[in-house]
C-alpha positions in Angstrom: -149.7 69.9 -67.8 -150.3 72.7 -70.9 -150.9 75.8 -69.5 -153.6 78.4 -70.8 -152.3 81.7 -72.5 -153.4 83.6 -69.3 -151.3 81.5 -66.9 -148.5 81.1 -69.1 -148.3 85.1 -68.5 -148.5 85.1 -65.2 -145.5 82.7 -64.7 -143.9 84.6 -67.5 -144.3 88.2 -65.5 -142.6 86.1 -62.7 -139.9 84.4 -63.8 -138.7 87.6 -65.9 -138.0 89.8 -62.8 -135.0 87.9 -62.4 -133.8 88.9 -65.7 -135.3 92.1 -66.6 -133.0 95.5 -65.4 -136.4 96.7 -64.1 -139.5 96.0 -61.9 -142.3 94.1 -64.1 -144.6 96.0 -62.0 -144.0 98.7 -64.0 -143.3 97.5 -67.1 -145.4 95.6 -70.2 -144.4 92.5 -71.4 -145.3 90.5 -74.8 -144.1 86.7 -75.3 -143.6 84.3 -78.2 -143.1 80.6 -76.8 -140.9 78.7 -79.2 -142.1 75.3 -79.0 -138.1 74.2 -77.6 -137.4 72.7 -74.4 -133.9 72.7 -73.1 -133.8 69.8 -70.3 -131.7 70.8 -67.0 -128.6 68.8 -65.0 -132.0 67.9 -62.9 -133.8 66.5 -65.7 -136.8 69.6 -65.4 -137.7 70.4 -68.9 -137.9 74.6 -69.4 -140.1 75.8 -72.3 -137.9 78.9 -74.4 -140.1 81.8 -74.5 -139.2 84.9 -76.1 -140.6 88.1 -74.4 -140.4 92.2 -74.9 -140.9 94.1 -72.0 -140.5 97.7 -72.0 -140.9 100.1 -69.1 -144.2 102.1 -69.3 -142.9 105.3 -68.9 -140.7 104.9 -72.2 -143.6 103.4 -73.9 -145.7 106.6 -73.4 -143.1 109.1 -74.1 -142.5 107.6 -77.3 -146.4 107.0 -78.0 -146.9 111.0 -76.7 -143.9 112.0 -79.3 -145.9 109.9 -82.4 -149.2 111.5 -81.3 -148.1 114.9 -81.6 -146.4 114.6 -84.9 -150.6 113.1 -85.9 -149.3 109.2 -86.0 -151.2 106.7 -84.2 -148.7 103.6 -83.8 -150.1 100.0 -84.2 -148.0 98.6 -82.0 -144.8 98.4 -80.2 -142.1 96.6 -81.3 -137.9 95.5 -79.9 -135.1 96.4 -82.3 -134.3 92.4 -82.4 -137.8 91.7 -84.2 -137.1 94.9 -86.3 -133.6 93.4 -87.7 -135.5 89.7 -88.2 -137.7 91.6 -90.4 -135.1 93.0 -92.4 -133.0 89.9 -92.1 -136.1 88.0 -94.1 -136.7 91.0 -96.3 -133.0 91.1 -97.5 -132.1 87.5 -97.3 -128.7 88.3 -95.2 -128.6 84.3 -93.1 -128.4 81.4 -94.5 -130.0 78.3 -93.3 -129.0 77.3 -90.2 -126.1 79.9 -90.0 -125.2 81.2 -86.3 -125.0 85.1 -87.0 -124.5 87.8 -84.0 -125.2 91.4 -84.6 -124.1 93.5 -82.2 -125.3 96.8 -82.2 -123.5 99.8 -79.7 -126.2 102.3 -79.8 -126.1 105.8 -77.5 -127.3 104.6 -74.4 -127.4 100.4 -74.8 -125.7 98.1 -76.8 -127.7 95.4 -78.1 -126.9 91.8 -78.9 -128.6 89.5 -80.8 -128.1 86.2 -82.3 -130.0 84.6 -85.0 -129.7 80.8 -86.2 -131.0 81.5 -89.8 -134.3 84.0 -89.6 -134.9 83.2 -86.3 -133.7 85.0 -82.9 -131.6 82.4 -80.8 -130.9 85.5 -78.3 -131.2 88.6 -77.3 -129.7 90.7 -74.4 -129.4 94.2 -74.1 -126.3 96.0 -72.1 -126.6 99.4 -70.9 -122.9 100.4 -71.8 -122.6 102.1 -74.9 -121.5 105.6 -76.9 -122.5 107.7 -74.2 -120.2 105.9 -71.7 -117.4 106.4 -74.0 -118.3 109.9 -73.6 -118.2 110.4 -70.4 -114.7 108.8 -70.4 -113.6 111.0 -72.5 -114.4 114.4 -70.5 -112.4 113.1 -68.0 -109.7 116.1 -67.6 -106.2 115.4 -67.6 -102.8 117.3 -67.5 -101.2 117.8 -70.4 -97.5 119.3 -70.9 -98.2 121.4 -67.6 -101.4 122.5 -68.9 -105.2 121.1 -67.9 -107.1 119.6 -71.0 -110.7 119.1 -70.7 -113.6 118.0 -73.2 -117.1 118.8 -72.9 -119.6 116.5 -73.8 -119.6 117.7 -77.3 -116.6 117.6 -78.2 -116.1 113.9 -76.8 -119.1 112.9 -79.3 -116.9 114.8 -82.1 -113.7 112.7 -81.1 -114.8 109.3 -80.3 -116.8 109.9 -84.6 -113.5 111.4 -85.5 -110.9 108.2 -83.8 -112.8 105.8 -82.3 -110.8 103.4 -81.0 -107.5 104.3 -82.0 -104.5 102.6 -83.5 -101.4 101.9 -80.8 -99.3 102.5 -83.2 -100.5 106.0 -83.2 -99.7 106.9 -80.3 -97.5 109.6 -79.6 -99.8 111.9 -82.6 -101.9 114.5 -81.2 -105.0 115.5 -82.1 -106.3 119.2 -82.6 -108.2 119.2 -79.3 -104.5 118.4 -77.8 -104.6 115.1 -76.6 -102.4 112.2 -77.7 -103.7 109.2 -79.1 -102.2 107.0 -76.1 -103.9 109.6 -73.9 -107.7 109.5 -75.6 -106.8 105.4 -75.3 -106.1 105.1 -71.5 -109.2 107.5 -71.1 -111.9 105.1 -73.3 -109.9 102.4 -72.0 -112.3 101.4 -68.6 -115.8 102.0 -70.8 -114.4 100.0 -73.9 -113.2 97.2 -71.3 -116.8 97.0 -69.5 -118.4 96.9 -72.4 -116.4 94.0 -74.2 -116.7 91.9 -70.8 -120.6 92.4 -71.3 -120.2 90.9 -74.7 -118.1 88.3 -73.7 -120.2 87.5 -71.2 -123.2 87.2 -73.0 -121.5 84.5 -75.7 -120.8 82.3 -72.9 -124.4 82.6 -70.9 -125.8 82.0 -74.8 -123.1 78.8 -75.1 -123.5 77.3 -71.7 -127.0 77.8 -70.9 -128.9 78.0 -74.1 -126.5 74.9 -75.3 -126.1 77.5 -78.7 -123.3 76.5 -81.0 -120.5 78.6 -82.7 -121.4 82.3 -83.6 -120.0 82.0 -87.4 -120.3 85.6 -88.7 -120.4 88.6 -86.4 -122.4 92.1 -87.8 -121.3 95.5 -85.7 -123.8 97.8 -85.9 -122.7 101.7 -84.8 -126.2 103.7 -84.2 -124.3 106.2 -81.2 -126.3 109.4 -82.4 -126.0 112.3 -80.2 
C-alpha cells in the first residue's frame, strides 16, 4: 500500500530514533525517498529514504548567528548534499563510480559515499580533531621532568605532525616530546576513530548490499 507524504513522515520520525545519536522529539527531520527497495533474508521489501535531522537547538543558534550578521537563510542544508552539489558543479565522479569522502572535521567526522552524483551513504561519527586534542594534553613524564600541553598547543602540534612517521621516533619536538611519545598519546583517539570508519564500510557493504569503495577523498576541516 503507497503511503501519503504525511504518513510516510510519521514512520520516518519513528524508525529514525534508532539511528539518530539524538531524541527526534527534539530534533527536525527532512527526507528524500529514493525509489530503491532492498529486499530482507525475510523477503519484506524496505523503501531507501534519505533524511537530515538536525537538533533544534543547533538549528537556532546557527539561524540567531545569520540573523545578527542581517542574513535571512533559505534553508538548512547537511554537509553531504553541500559536497553533491559541488561534486555536479565540478564533475569529480564518474558514472557509476563508488567514491568515499571522508571528512574529520573539529568535532565529527563525516563519511559519505557517492555512486556517481548520487549519495549511496552517509554517517556521521562524533570522533574527530578535538579528540585528538584532548589526547594530546594528556601529561606525561619526560626525562624526570612533567610535560603537559594545553589545549592550544595540542591544536598547534597535531597541524604541525599529525600523525607521525615511526620512523621518527626518537626526534623531539620543541614542546619536548618525542615523536613515539606524541604517537602512543594520539594512539587511542586515532584507533576509535579508524574502527568507526571501518565500521561504517562494512554496515554500508552488508546491509546496503554497496559494492567496492574505488577512490577514497580525505577531507581535513579540524579548525579550532
Amino acid at each position: 500500500e503507497r503511503l501519503s507524504q504525511r504518513d510516510l513522515k510519521e514512520v520516518i520520525r519513528w524508525e529514525a530514533k534508532d539511528y539518530l545519536p539524538f531524541s527526534v522529539e527534539d530534533c527536525t527531520i527532512d527526507f528524500d525517498p529514493q525509489r530503491k527497495f532492498i529486499v530482507e533474508e525475510d523477503g519484506i521489501r524496505r523503501l531507501l529514504v534519505r533524511i537530515a535531522a538536525v537538533t533544534n537547538e543547533v538549528a537556532t543558534k546557527h539561524i540567531f548567528l545569520l540573523n545578527k550578521a542581517g542574513i535571512t537563510p533559505a534553508l538548512i542544508t547537511a554537509i553531504p548534499f553541500v559536497l553533491t552539489e559541488l561534486i555536479k558543479r565540478c564533475s569529480l565522479i564518474k558514472k557509476d563510480e563508488l567514491v568515499a569522502i571522508i571528512d574529520i572535521g573539529k568535532s565529527k567526522t563525516d563519511i559519505t559515499i557517492f555512486k556517481g552524483e548520487n549519495i549511496e551513504f552517509n554517517r556521521g561519527i562524533p570522533l574527530a580533531g578535538d579528540e585528538i586534542n584532548l589526547f594530546l594534553t594528556v601529561a606525561l613524564t619526560v626525562e624526570g621532568k612533567p610535560l603537559k600541553l594545553n589545549l592550544t598547543q595540542a591544536e598547534s602540534v597535531k597541524k604541525r605532525w599529525g600523525i607521525p612517521l615511526s620512523e621518527d621516533r626518537d626526534f623531539r619536538i620543541e614542546e619536548g616530546f618525542s615523536i613515539a611519545e606524541l604517537l602512543s598519546m594520539i594512539r587511542p583517539a586515532v584507533e576509535r576513530l579508524s574502527n568507526e570508519i571501518k565500521r561504517s564500510f562494512e554496515f554500508y557493504q552488508r546491509y546496503l548490499k554497496g559494492g567496492k569503495v574505488s577512490v577514497f577523498v580525505l577531507a581535513l576541516t579540524s579548525a579550532p
